[in-house]
C-alpha positions, 0 to 999 in steps of 0.5 A: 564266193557270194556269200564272201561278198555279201560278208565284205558288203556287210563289213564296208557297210558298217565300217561307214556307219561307224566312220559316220557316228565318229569325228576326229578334228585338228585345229590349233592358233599361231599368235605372234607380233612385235613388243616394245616394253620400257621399265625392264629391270636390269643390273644385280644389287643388294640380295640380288634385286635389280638395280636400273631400268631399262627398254627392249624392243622383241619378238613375241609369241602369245601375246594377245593369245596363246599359240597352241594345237590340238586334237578333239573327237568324239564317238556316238555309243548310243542312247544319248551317250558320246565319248569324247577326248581332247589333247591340246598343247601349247608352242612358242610361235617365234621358236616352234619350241613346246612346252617342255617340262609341262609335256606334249599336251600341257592344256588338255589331256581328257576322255571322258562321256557327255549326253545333252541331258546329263551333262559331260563328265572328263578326267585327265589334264585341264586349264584349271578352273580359275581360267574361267575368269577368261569370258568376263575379262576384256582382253581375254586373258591376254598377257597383260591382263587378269592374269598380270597383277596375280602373277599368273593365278588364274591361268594355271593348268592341273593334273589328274583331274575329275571335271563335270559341266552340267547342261543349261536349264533356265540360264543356269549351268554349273562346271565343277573341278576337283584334282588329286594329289596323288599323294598319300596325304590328301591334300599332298605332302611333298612326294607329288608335284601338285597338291589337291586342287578343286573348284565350282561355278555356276552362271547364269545367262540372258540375252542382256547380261550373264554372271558367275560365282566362282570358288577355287583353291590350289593347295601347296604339294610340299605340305598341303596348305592354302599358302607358300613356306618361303624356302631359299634352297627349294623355292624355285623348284616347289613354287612356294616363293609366289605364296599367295599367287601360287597356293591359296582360296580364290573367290570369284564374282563377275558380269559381262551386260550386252549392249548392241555393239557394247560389251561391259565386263567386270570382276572382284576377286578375293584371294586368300591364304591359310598356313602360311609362314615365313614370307618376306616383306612385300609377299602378301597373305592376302589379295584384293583384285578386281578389274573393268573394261569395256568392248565396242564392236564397231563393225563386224571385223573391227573390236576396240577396247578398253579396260583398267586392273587393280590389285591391294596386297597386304604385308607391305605388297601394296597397290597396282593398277594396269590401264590398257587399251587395244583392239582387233581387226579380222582380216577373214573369219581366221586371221586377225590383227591386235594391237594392245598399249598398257601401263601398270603403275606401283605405288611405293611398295609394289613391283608388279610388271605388265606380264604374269611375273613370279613374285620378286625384285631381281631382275630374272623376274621381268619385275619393274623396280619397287614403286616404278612403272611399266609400259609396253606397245604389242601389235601381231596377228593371230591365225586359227585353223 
């Protein structure tokens, strides 16, 4: 009997140790508010492009930030050496509907080990590296904003990944990211839905000013090229319509300088194309994107912002600039309210909209009519637990 309670000591006893060196954590966002939006395009004319404009007034979820839940954890194996894990998916607030064909945890599906020393090494389901754009970009990569006028180039999640961020050392770090097709042609042929994807940065850090270098590539699954093959019957499936926007080589230069309540943020973004036939007029092989803002921290719980985005396609694709302004208030260190005011203007051969539209002109795609404006007003909350 005493030896079986010694055992049973010794079980709990270990049993603690090990819930000790472990940790499972919960936390999510719910984001939701009121969007008024004019330029909207409506009717069905010539090949299927809108024929008017016209205003709505709805409810939005993600707006200012995408509504998402997850999970993290992590285990000491000694020596330095954590496993670590992160699932993480994304919801309409408004709904309560998922993701749906992305799956359960579109965002993040990883396991992986990390050491302070060494750095931390994943593999699974990621926000592709593009998203790194997300600490240099005012308005955090809120619908209208860097994303926008790439029609959602540097928000993409990728599968099958193999990541790697290296810890700091005199202000420098890297993060690399390279994704397999899983296909037997390397770069991808058609058999998976994702073509080869990869990426690297390096940032470099003070306390007055923070850059970062950044190169990406998302390769077309249907052939493994860096651009779309327009195909009538496939291209809503294959996603090769977007061309430039959907399958290309990104290069990256950004800052983000600190002063006191002042925040001044900036990028250029070169988007470029290799393989790629038969687009349409107006579906650029090339992009030119850049943009600049401004954060001013009045007090503690109060933000104001401003920023203005610029894209140059050539192929007749044009021009268009976003001019925004907005803000936040922190009601508590979890819940906010935003409030964001933007106008995207086109020059005569372009249609981009506010939100991160495919390319397009029916009015399926939320896309202004070639040459005109779009302006919307969005005000919500945001919780996070």
């Amino acid at each position: 009997m005493k030896k079986a309670l010694l055992a049973s000591a010794a079980l709990l006893t270990f049993s603690a140790v090990a819930h000790a060196q472990s940790s499972v954590t919960l936390y999510g966002r719910l984001d939701a508010g009121l969007e008024y939006m004019n330029g909207v395009p409506t009717g069905v004319g010539a090949n299927g492009a809108a024929t008017g404009s016209s205003h709505r007034f709805k409810a939005e979820s993600g707006d200012w930030g995408t509504s998402l839940w997850g999970m993290k954890g992590v285990e000491d194996l000694g020596g330095g050496y954590r496993a670590v894990f992160q699932l993480e998916g994304s919801f309409n607030t408004m709904t309560g509907q998922g993701p749906g064909g992305g799956g359960l945890f579109n965002r993040w599906a990883t396991v992986g080990v990390a050491n302070n020393q060494f750095g931390t090494l994943l593999l699974g389901r990621e926000l592709f590296i593009s998203n790194g754009v997300w600490d240099f970009d005012p308005f955090g990569q809120s619908n209208w904003s860097s994303a926008s006028l790439v029609r959602g180039r540097n928000w993409p999640q990728s599968s099958n990944n193999i990541s790697y961020q290296s810890p700091k050392f005199a202000g420098l770090d890297f993060y690399g990211q390279y994704s397999l097709s899983n296909a037997t042609n390397w770069n991808g042929n058609g058999t998976t839905p994702q073509g080869r994807n990869a990426g690297a940065y390096i940032t470099y850090t003070t306390p007055l000013f923070q850059i970062r270098g950044m190169y990406d590539e998302i390769r077309n699954p249907a052939n493994g090229t860096l651009g779309g093959v327009y195909d009538p019957i496939n291209a809503a499936n294959s996603g090769a319509v977007n061309g430039a926007y959907g399958f290309s080589r990104e290069y990256t230069a950004m800052f983000n300088v600190f002063l006191g309540q002042f925040k001044i943020q900036g990028a250029y973004q070169a988007i470029r194309t290799a393989g790629m036939t038969g687009q349409l007029p107006g579906q650029p092989t090339t992009l030119d994107h850049e943009w600049g803002g401004v954060t001013w921290q009045a007090t503690p719980a109060a933000a104001l912002i401003a920023a203005v985005y610029h894209v140059n396609g050539n192929n007749g694709a044009g021009n268009a600039t976003i001019y925004t302004a907005g803000g936040s208030y922190n009601l508590s260190k979890r819940t906010l309210l935003d409030l964001q005011v933007a106008t995207v203007q086109n020059s005569k051969g372009a249609n981009y909209g506010l939100n991160a539209n495919n390319y397009g002109t029916s009015a399926a795609t939320d896309n202004p009519i070639i040459g005109h404006s779009q302006t919307g007003v969005y005000a919500g909350i945001q919780h996070s637990f």
